[in-house]
Backbone of each chain as ProteinMPNN parsed JSONL, in Angstrom:
{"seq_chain_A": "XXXXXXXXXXXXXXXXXXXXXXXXXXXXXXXXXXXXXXXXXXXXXXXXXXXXXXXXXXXXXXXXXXXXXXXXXXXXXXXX", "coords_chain_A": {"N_chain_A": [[41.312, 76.599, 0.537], [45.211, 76.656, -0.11], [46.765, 73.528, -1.13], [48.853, 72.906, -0.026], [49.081, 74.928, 2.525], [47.252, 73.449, 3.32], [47.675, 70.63, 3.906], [49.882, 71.339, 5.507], [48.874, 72.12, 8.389], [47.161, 69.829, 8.939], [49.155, 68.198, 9.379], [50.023, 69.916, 11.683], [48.4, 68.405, 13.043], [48.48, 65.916, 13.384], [50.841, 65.789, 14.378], [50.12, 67.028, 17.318], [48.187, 65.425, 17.646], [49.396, 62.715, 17.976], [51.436, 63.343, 19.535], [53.791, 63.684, 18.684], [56.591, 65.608, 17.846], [58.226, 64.86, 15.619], [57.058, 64.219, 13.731], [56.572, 64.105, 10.31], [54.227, 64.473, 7.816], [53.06, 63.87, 4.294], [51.286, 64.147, 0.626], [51.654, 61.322, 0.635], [51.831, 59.402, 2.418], [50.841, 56.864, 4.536], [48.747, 55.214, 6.914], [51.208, 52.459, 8.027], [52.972, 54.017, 7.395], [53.803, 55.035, 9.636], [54.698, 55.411, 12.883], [53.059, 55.388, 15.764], [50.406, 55.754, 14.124], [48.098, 53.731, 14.719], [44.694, 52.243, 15.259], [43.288, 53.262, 17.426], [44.175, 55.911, 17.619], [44.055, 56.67, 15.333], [41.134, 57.272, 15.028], [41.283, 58.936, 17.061], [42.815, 61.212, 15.318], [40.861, 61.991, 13.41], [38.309, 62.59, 14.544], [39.948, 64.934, 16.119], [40.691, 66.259, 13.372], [37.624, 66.754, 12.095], [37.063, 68.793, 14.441], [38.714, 70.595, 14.022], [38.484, 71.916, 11.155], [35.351, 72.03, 11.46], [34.01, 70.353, 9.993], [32.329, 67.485, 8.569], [33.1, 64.225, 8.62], [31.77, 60.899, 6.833], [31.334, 57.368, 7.7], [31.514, 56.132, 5.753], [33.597, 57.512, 3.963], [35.995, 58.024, 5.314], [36.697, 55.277, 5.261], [37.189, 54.518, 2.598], [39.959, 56.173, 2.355], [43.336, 55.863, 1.272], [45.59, 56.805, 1.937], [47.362, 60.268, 3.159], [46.455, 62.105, 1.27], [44.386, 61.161, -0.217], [42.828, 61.115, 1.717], [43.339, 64.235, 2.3], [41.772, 65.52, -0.156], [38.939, 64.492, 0.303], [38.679, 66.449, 2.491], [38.867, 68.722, 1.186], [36.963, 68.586, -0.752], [34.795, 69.376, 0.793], [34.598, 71.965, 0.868], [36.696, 73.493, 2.31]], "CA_chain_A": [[42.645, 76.639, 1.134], [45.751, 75.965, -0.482], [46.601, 72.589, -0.306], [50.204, 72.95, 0.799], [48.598, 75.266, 3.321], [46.152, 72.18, 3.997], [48.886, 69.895, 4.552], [50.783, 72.118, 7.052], [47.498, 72.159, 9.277], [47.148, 68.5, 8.866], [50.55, 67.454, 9.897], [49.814, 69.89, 12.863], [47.049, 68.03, 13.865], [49.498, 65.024, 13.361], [51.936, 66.149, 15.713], [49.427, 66.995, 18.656], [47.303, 64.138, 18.127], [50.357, 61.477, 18.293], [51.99, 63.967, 20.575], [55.123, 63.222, 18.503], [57.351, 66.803, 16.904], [59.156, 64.845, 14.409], [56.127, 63.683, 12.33], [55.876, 64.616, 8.757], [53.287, 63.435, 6.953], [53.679, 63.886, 3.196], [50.485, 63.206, 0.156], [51.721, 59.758, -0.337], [51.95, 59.451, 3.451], [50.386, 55.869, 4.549], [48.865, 54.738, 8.209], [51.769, 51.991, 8.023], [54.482, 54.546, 7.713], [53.701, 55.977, 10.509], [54.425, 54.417, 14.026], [51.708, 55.948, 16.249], [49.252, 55.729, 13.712], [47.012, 52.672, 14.697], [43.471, 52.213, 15.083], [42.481, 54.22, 17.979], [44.745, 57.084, 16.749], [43.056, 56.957, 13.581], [39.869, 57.825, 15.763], [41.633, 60.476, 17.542], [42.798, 62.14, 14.452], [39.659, 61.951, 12.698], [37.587, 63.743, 15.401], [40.643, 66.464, 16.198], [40.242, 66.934, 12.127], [36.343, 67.422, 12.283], [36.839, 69.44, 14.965], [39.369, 72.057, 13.73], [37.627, 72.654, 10.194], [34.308, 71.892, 11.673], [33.201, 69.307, 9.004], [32.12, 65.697, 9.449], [32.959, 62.215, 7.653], [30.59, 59.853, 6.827], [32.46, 56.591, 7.758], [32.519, 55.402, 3.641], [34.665, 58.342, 3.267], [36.689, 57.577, 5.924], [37.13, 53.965, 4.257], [38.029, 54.913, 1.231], [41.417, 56.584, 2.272], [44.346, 54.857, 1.308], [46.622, 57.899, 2.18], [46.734, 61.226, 3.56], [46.51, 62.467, -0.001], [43.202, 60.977, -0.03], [42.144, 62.514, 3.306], [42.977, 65.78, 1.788], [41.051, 65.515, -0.919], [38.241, 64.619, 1.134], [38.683, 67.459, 3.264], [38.994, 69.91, 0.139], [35.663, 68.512, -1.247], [33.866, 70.114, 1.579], [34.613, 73.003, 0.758], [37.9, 73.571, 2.85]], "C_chain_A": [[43.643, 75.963, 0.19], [46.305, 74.657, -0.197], [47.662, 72.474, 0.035], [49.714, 73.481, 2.302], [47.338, 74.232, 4.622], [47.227, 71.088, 4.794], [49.537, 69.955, 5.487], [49.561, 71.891, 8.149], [47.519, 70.642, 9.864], [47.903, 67.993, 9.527], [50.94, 68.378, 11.484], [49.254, 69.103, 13.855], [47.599, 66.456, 13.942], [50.207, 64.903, 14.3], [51.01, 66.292, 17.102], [48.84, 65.682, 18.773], [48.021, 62.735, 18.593], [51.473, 62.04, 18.797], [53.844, 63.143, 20.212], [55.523, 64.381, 17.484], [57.452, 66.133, 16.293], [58.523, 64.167, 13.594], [56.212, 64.316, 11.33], [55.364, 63.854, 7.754], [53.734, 64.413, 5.363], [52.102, 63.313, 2.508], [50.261, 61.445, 0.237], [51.697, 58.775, 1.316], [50.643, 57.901, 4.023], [50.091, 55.437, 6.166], [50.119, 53.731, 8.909], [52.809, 52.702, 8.088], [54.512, 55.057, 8.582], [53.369, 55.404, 12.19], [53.245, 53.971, 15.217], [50.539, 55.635, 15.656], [48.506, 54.566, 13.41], [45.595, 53.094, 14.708], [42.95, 53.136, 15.591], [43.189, 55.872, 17.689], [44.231, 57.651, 15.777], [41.752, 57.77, 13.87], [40.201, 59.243, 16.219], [41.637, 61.593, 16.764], [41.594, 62.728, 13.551], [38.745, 63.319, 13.408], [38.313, 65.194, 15.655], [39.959, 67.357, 14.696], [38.983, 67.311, 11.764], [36.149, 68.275, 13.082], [37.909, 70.922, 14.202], [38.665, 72.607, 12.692], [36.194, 72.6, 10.311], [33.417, 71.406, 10.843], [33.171, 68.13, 9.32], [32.104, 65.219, 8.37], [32.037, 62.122, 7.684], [31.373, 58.255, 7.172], [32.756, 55.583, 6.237], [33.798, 56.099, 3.009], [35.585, 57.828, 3.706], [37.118, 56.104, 5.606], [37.547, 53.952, 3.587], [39.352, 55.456, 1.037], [42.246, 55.703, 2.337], [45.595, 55.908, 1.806], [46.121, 59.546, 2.646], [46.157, 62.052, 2.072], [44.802, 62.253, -0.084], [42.496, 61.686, 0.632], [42.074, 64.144, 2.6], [41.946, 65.946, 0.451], [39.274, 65.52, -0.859], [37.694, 66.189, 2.113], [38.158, 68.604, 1.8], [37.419, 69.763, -0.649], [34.387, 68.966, -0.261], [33.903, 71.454, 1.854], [35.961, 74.025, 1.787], [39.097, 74.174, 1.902]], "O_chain_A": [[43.306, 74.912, -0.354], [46.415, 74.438, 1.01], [47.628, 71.504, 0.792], [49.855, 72.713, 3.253], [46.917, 74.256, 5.779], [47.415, 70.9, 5.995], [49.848, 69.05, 6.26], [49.951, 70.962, 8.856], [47.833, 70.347, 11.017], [47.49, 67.23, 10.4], [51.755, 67.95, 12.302], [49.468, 69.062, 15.066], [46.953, 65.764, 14.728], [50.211, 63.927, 15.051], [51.324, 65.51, 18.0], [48.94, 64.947, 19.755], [47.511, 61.877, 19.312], [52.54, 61.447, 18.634], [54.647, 62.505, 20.892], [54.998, 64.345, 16.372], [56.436, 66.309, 15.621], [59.101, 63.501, 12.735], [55.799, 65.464, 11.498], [55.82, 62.939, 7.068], [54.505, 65.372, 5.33], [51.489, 62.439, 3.121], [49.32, 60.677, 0.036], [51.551, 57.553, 1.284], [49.467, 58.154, 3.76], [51.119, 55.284, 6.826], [50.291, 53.889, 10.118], [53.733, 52.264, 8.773], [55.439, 55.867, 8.599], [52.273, 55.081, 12.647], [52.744, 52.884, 15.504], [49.597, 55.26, 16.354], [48.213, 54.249, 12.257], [45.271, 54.18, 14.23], [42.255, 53.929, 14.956], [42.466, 56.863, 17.589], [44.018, 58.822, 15.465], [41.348, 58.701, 13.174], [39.67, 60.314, 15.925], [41.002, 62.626, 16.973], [41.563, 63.876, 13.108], [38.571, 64.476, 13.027], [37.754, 66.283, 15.527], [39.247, 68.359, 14.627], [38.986, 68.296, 11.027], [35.097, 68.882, 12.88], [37.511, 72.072, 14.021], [38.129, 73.691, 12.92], [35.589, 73.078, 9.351], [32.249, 71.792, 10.797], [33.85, 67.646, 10.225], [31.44, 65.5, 7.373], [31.237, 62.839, 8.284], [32.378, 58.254, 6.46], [33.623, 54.805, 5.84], [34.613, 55.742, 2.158], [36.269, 57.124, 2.963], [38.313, 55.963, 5.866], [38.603, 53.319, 3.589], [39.943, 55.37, -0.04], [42.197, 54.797, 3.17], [46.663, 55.331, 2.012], [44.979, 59.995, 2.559], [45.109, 62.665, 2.275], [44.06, 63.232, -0.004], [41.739, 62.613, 0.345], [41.127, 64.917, 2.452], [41.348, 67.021, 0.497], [38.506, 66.176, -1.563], [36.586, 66.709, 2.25], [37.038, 69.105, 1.702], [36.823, 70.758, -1.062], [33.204, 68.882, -0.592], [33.39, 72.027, 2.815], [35.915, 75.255, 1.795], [40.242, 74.275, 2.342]]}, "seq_chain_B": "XXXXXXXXXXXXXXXXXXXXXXXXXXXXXXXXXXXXXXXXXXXXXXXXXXXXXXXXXXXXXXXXXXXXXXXXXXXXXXXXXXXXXXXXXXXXXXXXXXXXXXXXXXXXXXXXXXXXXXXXXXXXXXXXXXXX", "coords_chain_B": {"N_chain_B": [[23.068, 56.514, 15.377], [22.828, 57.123, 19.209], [23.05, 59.024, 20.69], [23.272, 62.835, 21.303], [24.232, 65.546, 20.943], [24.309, 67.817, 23.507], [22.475, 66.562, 25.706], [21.967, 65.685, 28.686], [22.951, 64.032, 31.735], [23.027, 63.181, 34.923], [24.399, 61.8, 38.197], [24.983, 61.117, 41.771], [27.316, 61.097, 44.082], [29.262, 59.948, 47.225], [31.743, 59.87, 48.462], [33.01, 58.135, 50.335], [33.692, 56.081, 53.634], [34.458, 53.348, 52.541], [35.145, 53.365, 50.206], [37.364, 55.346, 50.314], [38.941, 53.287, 52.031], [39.304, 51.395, 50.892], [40.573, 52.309, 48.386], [42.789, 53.096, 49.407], [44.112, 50.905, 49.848], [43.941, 48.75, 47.672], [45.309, 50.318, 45.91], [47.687, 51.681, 47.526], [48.734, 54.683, 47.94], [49.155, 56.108, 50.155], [50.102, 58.802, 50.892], [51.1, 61.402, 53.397], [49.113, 63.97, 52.866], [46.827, 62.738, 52.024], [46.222, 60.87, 54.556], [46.738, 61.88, 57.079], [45.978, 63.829, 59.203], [46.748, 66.206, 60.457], [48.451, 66.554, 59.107], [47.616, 67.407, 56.12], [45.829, 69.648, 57.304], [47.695, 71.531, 58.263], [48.837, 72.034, 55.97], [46.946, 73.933, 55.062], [44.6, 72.68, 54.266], [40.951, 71.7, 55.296], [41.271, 69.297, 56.114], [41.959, 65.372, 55.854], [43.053, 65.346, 52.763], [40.876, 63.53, 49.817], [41.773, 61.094, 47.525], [42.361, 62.241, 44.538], [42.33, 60.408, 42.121], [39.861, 58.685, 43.314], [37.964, 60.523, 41.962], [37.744, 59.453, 39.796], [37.247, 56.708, 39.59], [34.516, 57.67, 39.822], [34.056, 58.536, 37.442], [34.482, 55.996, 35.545], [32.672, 53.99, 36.642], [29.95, 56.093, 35.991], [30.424, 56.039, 32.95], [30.801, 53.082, 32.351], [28.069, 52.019, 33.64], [25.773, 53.728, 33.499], [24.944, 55.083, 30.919], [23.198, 54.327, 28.081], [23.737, 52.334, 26.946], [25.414, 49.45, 26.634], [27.636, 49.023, 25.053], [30.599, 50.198, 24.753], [33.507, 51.998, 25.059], [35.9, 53.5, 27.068], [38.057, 56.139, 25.092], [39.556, 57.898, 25.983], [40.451, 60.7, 28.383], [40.349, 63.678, 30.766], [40.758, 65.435, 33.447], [40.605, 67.857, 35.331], [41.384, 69.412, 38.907], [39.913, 71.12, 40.982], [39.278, 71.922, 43.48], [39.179, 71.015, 46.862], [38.392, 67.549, 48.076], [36.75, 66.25, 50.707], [36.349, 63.801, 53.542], [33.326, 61.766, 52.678], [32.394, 63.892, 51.625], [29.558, 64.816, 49.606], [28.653, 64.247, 46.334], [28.025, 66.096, 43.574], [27.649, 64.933, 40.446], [27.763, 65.754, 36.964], [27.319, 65.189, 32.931], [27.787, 66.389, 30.14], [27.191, 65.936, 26.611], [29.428, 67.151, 24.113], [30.175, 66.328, 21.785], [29.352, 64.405, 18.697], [30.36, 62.251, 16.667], [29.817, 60.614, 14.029], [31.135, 59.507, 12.03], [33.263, 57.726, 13.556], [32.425, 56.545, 15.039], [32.181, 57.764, 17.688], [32.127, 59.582, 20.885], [31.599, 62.419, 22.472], [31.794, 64.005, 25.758], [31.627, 66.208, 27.854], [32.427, 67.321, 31.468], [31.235, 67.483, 35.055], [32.289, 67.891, 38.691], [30.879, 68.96, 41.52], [30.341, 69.861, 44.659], [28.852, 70.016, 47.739], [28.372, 72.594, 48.297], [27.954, 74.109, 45.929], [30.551, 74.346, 44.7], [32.739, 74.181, 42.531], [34.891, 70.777, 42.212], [35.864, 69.647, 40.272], [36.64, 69.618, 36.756], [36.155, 68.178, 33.428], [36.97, 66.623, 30.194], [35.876, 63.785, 28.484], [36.267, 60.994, 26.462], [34.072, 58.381, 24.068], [34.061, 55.256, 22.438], [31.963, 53.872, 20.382], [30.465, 50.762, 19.425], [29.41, 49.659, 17.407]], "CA_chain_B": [[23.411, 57.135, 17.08], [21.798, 56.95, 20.102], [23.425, 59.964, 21.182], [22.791, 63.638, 20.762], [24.771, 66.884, 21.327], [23.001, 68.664, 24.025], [21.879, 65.875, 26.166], [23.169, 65.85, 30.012], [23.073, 63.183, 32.676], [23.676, 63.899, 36.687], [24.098, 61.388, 39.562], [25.619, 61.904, 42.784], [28.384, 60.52, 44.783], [29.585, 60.275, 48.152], [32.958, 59.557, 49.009], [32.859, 57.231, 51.852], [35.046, 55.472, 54.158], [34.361, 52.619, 52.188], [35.614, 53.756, 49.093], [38.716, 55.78, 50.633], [39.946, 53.078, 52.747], [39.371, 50.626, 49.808], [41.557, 52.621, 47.348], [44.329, 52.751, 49.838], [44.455, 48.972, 49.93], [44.361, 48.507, 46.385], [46.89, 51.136, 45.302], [48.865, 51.966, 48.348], [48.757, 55.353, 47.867], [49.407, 56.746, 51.623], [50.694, 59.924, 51.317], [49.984, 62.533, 54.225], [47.589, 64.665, 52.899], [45.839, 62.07, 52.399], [46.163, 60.062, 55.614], [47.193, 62.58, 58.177], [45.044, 65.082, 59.501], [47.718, 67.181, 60.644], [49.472, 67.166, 57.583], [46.775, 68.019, 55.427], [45.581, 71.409, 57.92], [49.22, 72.299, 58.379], [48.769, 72.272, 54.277], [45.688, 75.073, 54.46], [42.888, 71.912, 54.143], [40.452, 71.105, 56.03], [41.142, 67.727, 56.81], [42.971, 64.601, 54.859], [42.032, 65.405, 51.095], [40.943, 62.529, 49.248], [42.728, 61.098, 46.422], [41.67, 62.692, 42.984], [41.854, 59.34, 41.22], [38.689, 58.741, 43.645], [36.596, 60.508, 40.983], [37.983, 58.651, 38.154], [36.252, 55.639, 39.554], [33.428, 57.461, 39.449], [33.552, 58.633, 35.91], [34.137, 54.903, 35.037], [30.887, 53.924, 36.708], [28.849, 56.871, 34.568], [30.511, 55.647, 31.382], [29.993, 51.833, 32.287], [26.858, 51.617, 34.017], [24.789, 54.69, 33.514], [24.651, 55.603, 29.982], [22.001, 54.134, 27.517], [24.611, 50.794, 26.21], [26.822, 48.806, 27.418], [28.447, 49.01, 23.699], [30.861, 50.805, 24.429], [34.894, 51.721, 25.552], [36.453, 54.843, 26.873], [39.24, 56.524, 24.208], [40.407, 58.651, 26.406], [39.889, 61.436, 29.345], [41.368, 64.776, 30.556], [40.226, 65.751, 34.589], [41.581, 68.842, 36.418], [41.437, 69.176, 40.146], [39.619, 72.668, 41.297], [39.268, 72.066, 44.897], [39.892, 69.24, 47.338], [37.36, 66.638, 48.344], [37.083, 65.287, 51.978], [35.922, 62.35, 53.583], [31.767, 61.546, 53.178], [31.583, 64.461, 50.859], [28.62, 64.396, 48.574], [29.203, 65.285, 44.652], [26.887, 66.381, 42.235], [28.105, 64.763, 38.733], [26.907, 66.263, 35.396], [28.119, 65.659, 32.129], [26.747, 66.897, 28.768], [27.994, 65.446, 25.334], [29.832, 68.206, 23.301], [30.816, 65.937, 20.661], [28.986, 63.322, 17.936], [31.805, 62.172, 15.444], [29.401, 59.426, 13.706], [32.156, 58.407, 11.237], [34.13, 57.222, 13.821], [31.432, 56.356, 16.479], [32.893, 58.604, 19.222], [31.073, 60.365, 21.831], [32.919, 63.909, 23.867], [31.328, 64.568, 27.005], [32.286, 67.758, 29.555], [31.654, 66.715, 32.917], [32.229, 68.371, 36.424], [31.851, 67.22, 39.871], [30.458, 69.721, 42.175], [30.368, 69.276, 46.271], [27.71, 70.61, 48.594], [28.235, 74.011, 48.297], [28.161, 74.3, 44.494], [31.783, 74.495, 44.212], [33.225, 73.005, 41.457], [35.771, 70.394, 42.918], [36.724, 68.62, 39.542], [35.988, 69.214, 35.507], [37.174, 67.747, 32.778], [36.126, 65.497, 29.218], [35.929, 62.557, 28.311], [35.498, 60.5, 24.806], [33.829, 57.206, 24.452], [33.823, 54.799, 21.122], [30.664, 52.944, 20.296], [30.339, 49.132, 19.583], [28.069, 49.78, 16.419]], "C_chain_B": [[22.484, 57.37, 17.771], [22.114, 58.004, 20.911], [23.446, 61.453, 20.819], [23.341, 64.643, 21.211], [23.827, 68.015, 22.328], [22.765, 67.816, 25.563], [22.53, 65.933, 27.251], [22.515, 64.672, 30.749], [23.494, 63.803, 33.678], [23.553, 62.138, 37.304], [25.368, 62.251, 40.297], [26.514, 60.737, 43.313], [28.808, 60.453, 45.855], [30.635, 58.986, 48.549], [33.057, 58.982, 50.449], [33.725, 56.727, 52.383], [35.252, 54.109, 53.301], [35.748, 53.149, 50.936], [36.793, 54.571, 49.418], [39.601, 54.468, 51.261], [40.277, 51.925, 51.654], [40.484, 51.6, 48.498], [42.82, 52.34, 47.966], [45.062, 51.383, 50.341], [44.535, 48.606, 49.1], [45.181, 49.418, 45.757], [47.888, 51.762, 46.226], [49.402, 53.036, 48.537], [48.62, 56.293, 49.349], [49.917, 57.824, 51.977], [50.01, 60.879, 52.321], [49.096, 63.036, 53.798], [46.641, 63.994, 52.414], [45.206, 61.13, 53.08], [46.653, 60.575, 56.363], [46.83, 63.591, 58.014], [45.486, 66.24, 59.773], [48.396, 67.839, 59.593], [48.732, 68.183, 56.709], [46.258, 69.763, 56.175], [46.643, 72.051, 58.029], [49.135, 73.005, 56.696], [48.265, 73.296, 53.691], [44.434, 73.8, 53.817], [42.632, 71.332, 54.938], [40.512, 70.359, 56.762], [41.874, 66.771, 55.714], [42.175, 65.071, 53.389], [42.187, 64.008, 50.624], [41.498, 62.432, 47.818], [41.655, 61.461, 44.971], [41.553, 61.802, 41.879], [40.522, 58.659, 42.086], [37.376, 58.934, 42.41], [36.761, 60.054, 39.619], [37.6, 57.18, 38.106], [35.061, 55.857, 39.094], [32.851, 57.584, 37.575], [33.287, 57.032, 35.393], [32.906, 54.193, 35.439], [30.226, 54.438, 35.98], [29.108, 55.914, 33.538], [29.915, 54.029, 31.728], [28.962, 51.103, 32.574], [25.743, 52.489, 33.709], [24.6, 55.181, 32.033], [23.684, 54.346, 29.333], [22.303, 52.932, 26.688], [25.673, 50.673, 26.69], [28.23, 48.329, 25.943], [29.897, 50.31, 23.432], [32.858, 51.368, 25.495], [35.13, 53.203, 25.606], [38.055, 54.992, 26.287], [40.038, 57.327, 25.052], [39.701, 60.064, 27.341], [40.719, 62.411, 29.883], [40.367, 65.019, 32.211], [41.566, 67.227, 35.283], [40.631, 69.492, 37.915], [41.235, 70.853, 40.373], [39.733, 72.678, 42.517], [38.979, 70.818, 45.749], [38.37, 68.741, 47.739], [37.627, 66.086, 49.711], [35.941, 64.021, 52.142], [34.367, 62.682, 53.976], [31.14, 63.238, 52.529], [30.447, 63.885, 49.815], [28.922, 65.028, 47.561], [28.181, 64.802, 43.749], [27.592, 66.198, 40.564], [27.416, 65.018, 37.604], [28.042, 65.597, 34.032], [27.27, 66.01, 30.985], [27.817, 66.136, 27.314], [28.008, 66.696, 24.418], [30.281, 67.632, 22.131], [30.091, 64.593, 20.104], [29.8, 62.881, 16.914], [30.785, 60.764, 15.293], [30.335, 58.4, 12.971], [33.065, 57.684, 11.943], [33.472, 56.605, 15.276], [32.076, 56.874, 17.608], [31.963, 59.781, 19.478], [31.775, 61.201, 22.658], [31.549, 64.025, 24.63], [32.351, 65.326, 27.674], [31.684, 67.117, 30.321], [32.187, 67.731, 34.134], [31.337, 67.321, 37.589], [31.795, 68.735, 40.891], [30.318, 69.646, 43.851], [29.014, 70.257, 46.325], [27.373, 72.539, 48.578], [28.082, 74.821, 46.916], [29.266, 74.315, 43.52], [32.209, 73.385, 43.429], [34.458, 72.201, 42.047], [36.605, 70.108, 41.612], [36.07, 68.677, 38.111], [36.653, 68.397, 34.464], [36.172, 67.282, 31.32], [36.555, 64.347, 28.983], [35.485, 61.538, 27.043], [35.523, 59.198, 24.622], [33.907, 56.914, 23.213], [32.726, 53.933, 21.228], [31.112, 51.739, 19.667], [29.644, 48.884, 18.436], [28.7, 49.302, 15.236]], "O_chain_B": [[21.397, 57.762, 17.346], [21.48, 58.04, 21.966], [23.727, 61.474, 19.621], [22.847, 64.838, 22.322], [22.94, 68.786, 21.962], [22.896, 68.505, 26.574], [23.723, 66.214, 27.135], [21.422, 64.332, 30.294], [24.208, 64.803, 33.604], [22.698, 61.371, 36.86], [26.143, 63.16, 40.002], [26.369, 59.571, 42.944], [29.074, 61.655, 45.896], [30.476, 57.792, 48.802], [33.175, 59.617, 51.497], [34.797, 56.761, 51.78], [36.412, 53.706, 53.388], [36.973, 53.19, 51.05], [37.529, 54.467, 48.436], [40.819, 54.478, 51.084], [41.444, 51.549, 51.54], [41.124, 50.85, 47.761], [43.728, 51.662, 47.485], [46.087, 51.047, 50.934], [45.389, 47.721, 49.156], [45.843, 48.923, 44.845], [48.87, 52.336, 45.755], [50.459, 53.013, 49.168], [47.811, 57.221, 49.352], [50.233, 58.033, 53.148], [48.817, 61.181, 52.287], [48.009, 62.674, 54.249], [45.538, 64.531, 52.31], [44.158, 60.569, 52.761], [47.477, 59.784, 56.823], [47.079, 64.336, 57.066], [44.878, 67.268, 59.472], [48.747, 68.979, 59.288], [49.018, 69.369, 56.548], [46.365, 70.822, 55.556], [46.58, 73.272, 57.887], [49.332, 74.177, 56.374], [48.536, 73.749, 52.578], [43.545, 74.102, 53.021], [43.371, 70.537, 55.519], [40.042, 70.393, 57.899], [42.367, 67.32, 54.728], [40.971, 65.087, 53.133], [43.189, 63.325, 50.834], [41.666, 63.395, 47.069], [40.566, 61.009, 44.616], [40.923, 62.088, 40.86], [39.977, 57.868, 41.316], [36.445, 58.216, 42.044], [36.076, 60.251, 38.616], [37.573, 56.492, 37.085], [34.414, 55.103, 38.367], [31.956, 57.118, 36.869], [32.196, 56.712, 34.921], [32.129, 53.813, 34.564], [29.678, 53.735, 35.131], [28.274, 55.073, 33.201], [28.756, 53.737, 31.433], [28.717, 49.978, 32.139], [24.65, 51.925, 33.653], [23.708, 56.025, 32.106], [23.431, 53.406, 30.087], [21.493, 52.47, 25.885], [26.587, 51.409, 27.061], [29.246, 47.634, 25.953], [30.141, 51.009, 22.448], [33.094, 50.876, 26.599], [34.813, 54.018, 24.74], [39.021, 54.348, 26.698], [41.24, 57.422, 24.804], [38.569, 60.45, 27.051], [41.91, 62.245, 29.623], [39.175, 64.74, 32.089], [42.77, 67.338, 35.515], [39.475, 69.915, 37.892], [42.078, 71.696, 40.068], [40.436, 73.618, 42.891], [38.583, 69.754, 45.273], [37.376, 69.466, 47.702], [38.68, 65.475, 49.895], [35.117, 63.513, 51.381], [33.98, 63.379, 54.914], [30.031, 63.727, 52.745], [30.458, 62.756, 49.326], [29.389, 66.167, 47.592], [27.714, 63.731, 43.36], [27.92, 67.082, 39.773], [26.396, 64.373, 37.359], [29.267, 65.546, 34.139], [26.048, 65.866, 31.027], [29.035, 65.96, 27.32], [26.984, 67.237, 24.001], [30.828, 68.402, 21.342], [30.128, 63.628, 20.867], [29.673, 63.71, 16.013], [30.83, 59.902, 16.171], [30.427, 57.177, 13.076], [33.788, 56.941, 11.28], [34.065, 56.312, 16.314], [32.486, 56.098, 18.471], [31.341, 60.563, 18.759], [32.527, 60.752, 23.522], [30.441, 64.118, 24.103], [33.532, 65.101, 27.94], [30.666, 66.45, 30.136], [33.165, 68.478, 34.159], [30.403, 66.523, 37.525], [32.763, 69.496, 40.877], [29.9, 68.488, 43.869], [28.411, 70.917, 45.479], [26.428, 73.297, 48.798], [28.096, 76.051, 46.88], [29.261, 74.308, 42.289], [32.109, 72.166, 43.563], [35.28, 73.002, 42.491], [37.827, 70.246, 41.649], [35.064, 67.984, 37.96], [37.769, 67.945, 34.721], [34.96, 67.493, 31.274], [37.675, 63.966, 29.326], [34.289, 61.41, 26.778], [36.566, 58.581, 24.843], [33.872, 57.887, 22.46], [32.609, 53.249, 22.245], [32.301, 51.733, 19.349], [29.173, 47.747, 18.387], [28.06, 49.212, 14.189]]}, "name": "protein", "num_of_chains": 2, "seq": "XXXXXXXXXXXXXXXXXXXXXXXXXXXXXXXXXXXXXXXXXXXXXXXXXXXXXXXXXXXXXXXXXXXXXXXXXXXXXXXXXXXXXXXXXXXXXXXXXXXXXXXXXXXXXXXXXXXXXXXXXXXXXXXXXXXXXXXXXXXXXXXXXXXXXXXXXXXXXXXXXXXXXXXXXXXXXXXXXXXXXXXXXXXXXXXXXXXXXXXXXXXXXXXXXXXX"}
């Protein structure tokens, strides 16, 4: 998938999961910039995102993100 | 994980006077159809329907007493209301886990509540985080 095309998806799954329209997440895009996005959010999104492309973390991966940029990258290495 | 996609659980339930007259003393929730007998058959039911946060006690029982650790917190829950519940019904609770998310220790269960006749009264899911 392209990853602009990845991104758009993403920042859907953004918007439903923190049930807030006027999110836009962005690569550089940081849990801190983002009001909604605390801990159990983090959970939420995680699982929505294993569930839409039907791939699973490991939780080191999931550690390792410092940004969504990361995340996608992640995502894209599974063949996404 | 101690948990496994697939796996189902049942108990049962019965809505008692206990447990009705006890909700409406701790939340005050008195509306006719569910404290006036009239109201409620004038309505097309049976008899007073009981309140539908009723079975959201019981889910919290399953999740906090009946599963396989006490390690553990509900994230969040989704219930919709198929058909009414009266007083000193019995309910057949199932749920099955549709969801293992290890990286984030979270557990999806489907659940339904069923009455005497098989009818589904109440399904919904529900997603727990582990303690691990």
């Amino acid at each position: 998938m392209e990853r602009k095309e990845l991104l758009k998806q993403i920042n859907s799954i953004f918007i439903d999961t923190l049930d807030n329209e006027d999110v836009v997440i962005e690569e550089e895009t940081m849990a801190n910039d983002v009001e909604e996005w605390d801990s159990l959010t983090h959970i939420q999104l995680v699982v929505a995102i294993e569930k839409h492309f039907k791939i699973r973390f490991t939780s080191k991966e999931i550690q390792s993100w410092g940004n969504v940029g990361e995340m996608l990258n992640c995502i894209q290495e599974k063949g996404i | 994980m101690i948990f496994n996609i697939g796996e189902s659980f049942e108990e049962s339930f019965i809505v008692s006077e206990e447990i009705y007259n006890g909700f409406i003393q701790i939340f005050k929730d008195t509306n006719p159809l569910h404290t006036n007998e009239n109201f409620a058959i004038d309505k097309g039911f049976k008899g007073k329907v009981m309140h539908g946060n009723i079975l959201n006690g019981f889910l919290s029982y399953f999740i906090g007493e009946c599963l396989p650790t006490k390690n553990l917190i509900i994230h969040s829950q989704e219930i919709q209301y198929k058909n009414a519940v009266y007083l000193n019904d019995i309910l057949l609770f199932k749920a099955e886990i549709i969801g293992v998310y290890e990286s984030v220790k979270a557990v999806e269960f489907k659940f339904d509540f069923k009455n005497k006749f098989s009818k589904t009264v109440a399904k919904g899911k529900i997603q727990i985080g582990l303690f691990i």
